[in-house]
C-alpha positions as CSV (number, residue, x, y, z in Angstrom):
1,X,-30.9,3.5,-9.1
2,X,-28.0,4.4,-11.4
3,X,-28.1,3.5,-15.1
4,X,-24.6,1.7,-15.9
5,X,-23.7,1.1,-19.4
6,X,-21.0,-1.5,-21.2
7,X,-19.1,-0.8,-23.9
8,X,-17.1,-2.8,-26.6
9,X,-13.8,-3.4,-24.0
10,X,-16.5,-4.3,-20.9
11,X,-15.3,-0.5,-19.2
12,X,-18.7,0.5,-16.8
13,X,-19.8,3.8,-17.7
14,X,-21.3,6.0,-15.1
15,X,-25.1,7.5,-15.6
16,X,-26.7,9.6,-13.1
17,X,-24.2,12.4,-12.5
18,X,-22.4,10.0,-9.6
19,X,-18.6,9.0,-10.2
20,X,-16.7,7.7,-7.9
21,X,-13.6,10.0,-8.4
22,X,-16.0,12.4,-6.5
23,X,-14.9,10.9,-3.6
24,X,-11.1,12.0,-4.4
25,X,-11.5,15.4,-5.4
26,X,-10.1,17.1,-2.8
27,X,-7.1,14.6,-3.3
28,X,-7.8,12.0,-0.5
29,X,-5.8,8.9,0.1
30,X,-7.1,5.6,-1.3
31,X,-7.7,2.9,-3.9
32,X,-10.8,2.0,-6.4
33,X,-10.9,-1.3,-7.9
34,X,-13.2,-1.9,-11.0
35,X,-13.1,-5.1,-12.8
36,X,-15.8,-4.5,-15.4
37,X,-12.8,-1.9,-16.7
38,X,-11.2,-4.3,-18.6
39,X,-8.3,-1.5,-19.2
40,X,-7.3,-2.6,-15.8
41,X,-7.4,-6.1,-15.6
42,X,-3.9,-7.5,-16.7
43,X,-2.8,-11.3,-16.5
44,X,-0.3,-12.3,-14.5
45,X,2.7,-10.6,-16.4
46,X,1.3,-7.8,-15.6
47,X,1.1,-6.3,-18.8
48,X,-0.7,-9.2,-20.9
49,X,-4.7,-7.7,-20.7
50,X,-7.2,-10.5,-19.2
51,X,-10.1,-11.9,-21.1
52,X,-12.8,-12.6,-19.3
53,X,-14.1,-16.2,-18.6
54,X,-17.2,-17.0,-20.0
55,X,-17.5,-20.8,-20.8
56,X,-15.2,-23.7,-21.0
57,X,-11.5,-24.8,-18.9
58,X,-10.1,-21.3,-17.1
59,X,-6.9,-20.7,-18.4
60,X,-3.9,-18.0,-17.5
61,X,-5.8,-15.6,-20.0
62,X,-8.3,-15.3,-18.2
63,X,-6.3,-15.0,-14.8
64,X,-5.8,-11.2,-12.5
65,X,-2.5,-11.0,-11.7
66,X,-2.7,-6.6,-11.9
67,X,-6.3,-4.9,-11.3
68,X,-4.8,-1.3,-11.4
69,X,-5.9,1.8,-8.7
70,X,-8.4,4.4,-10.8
71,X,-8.7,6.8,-8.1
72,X,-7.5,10.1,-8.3
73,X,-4.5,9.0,-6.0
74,X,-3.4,6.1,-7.9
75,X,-0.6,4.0,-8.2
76,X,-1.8,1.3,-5.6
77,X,-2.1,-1.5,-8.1
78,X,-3.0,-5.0,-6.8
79,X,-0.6,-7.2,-7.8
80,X,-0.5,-11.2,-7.3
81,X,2.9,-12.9,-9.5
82,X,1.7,-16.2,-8.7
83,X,-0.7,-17.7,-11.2
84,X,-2.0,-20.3,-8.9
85,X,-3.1,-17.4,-6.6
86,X,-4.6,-15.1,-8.8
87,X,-8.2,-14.9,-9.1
88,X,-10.3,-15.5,-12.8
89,X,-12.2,-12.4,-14.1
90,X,-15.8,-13.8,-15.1
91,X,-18.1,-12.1,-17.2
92,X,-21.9,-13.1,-16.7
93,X,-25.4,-12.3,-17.2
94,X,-23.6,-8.7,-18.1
95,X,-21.7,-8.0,-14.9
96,X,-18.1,-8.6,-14.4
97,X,-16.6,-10.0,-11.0
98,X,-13.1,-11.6,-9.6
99,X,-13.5,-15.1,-8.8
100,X,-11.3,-16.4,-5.9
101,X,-11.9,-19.9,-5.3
102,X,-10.1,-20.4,-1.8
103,X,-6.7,-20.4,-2.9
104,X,-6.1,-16.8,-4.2
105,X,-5.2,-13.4,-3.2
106,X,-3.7,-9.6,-4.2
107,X,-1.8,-6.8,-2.4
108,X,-1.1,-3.8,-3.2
109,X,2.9,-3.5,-3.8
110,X,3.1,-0.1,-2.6
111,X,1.4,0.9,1.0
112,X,-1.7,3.3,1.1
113,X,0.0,6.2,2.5
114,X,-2.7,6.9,5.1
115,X,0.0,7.6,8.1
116,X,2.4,10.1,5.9
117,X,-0.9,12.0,5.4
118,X,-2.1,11.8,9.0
119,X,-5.4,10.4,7.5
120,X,-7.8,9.6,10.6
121,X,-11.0,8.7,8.9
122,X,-11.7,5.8,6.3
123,X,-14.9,5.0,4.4
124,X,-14.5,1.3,2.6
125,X,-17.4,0.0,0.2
126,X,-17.2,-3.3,-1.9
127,X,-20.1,-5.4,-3.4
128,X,-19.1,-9.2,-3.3
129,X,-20.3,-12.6,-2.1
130,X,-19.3,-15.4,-0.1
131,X,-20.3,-18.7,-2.1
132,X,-19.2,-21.3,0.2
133,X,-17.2,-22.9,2.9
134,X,-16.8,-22.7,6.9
135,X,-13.6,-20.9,7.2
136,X,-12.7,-17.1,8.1
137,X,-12.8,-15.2,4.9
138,X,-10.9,-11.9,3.6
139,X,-12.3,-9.4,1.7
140,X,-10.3,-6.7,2.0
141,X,-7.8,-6.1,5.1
142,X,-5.6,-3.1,5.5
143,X,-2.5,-4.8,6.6
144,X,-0.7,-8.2,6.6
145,X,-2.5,-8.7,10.2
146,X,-4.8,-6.5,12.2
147,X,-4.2,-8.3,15.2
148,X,-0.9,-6.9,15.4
149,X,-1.1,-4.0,13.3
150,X,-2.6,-0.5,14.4
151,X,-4.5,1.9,12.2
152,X,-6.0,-0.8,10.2
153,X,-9.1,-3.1,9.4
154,X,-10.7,-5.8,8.1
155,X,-13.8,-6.8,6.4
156,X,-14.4,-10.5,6.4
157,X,-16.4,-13.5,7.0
158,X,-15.8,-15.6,9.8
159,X,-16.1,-19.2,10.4
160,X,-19.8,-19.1,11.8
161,X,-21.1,-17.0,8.7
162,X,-21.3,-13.5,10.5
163,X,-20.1,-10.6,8.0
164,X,-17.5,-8.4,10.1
165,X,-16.2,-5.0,10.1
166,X,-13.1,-4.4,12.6
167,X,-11.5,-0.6,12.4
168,X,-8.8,-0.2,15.2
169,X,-6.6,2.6,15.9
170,X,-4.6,1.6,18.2
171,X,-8.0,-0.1,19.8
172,X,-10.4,-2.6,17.2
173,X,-13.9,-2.3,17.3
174,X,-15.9,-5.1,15.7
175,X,-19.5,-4.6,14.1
176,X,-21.0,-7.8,12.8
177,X,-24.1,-9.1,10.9
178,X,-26.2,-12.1,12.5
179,X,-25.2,-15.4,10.8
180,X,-26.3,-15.4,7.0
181,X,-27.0,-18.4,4.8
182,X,-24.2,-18.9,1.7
183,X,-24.3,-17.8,-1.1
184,X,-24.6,-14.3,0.3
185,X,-23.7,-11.3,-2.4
186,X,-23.8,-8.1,-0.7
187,X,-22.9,-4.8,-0.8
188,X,-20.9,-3.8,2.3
189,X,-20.1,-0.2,3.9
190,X,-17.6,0.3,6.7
191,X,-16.5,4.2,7.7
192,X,-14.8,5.3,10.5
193,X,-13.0,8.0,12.3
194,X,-10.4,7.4,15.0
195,X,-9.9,11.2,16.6
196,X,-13.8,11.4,16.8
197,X,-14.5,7.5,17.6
198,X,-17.0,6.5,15.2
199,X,-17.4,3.1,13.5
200,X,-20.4,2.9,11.2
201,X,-21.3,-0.6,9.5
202,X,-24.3,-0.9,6.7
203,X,-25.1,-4.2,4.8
204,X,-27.5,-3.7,1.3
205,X,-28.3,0.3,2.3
206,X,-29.3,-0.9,6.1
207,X,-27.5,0.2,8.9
208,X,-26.1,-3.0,11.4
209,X,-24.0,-0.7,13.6
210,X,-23.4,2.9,14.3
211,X,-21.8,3.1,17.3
212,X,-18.9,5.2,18.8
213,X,-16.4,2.7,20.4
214,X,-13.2,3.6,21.8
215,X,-10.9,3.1,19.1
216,X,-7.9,4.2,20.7
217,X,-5.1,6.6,19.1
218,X,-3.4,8.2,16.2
219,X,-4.1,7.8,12.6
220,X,-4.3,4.8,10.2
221,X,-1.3,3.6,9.3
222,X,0.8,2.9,6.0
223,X,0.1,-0.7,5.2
224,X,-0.6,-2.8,2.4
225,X,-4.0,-3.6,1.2
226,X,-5.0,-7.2,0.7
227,X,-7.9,-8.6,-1.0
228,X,-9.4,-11.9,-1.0
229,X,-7.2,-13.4,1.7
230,X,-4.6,-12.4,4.0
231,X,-0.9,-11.3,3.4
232,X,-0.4,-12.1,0.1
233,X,-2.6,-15.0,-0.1
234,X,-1.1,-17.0,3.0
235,X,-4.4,-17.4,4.6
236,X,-8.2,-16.7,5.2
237,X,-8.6,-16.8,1.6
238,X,-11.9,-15.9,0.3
239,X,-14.2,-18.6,-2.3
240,X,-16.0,-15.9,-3.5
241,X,-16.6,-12.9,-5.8
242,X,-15.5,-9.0,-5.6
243,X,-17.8,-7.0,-7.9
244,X,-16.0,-3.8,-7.0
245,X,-14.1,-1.9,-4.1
246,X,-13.5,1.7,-3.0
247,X,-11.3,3.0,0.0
248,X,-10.9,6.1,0.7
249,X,-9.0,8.7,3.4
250,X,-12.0,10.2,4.5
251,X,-15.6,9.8,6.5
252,X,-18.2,9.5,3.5
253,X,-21.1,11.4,4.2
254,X,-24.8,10.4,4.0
255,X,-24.8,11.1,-0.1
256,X,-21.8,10.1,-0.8
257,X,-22.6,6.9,1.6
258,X,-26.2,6.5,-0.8
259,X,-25.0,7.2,-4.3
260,X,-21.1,4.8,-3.3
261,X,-23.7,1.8,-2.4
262,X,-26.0,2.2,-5.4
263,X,-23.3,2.4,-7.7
264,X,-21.8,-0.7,-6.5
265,X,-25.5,-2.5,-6.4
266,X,-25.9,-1.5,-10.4
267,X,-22.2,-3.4,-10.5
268,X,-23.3,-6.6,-8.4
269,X,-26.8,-7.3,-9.3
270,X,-27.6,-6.3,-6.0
271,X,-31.0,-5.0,-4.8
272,X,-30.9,-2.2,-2.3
């Protein structure tokens, strides 16, 4: 397990020798999200930074309206204008989440360039929780719609409680938990490869599917990424928590895969 430390602005300091900029040395495509940076976290201005909620009413202070990229790529901020939409940063029992209660959600403004760089493989890990409700759920879906969008996917909850991963090139795949009882906080790992059709699904370090599924052609595509609901907030909006979330343009391997999902355990509370 990795050690994690807190300093005097709430930024997460990495112990162990793992950081997850490792994953975008060799300067692959992607996006990592860290609310316990609270260098990151901006109000909805976008330039105002949040304070975190700890007691008392919620007000725009302590609203995410910004929650910038820190990958090596950068530049793929999340953004939400609308301060009814945008989720409260909560700081408790020394951890720091995003709490969108059902009516919330962020896109990136600029697309993840994943087809100008002919980027066939993805690895996407987040640690988060589903607190309530019977609905279909976003976490985190590259596009405004997979349904109708190749080179894409979706991490989600659907209405009968199964935690999903869909990856689709131009053909989705869907790997799914059995039905889980809410709350559920876990930490989730979804990494694929189109060319070489491979769709790999792990819940808390366990693996629910490794399969490889015909996922059609080509590469994933330029699209934004949403979190915590679909296109901008418009639907399947998530009443839950994002601890943390890393995409990137490549297939993780095993270590990277291990030390990703303990990382984002030490973040959540989580026990692997």
């Amino acid at each position: 397990m990795y050690g994690l430390g807190v300093n005097k602005l709430g930024v997460t300091n990495v112990r162990g020798g793992f950081n997850p900029l490792s994953l975008f040395a060799s300067g692959e495509q992607g996006a990592w999200y860290d609310p316990s940076d609270l260098t990151t976290v901006f109000q909805p201005d976008g330039t105002t930074p949040t304070v975190p909620w700890v007691s008392g009413t919620v007000t725009d202070a302590n609203r995410v309206g910004k929650l910038v990229d820190k990958s090596r790529a950068s530049g793929h901020d999340l953004i939400q204008t609308s301060s009814a939409k945008c989720p409260t940063l909560i700081s408790a029992g020394g951890l720091y989440y995003l709490d969108f209660d059902g009516d919330d959600g962020l896109r990136t403004t600029l697309d993840l360039p994943f087809g100008t760089n002919s980027v066939n493989e993805v690895s996407v890990f987040t640690a988060a929780e589903f607190e309530s409700g019977d609905s279909t759920q976003n976490l985190l879906e590259l596009s405004n719609n997979i349904g109708s969008s190749n080179g894409a996917f979706r991490v989600f909850k659907t209405s009968g409680n199964l935690v999903r991963s869909i990856q689709k090139g131009t053909t989705p795949d869907t790997a799914q938990t059995s039905a889980v009882s809410l709350p559920h906080k876990a930490v989730l790992s979804s990494v694929a490869d189109i060319s070489a059709p491979s769709h790999l699904f792990r819940s808390d370090g366990s693996v629910v599917e490794d399969s490889t599924p015909d996922l059609g052609s080509g590469n994933y595509v330029d699209h934004p990424l949403n979190m915590g609901a679909r296109s901008d907030g418009s639907s399947a909006q998530l009443d839950g928590k994002v601890y943390g979330v890393i995409v990137v343009g490549k297939k993780a391997s095993s270590v990277d895969i291990s030390n990703t999902e303990a990382y984002l355990a030490a973040k959540s509370g989580v026990t692997l």
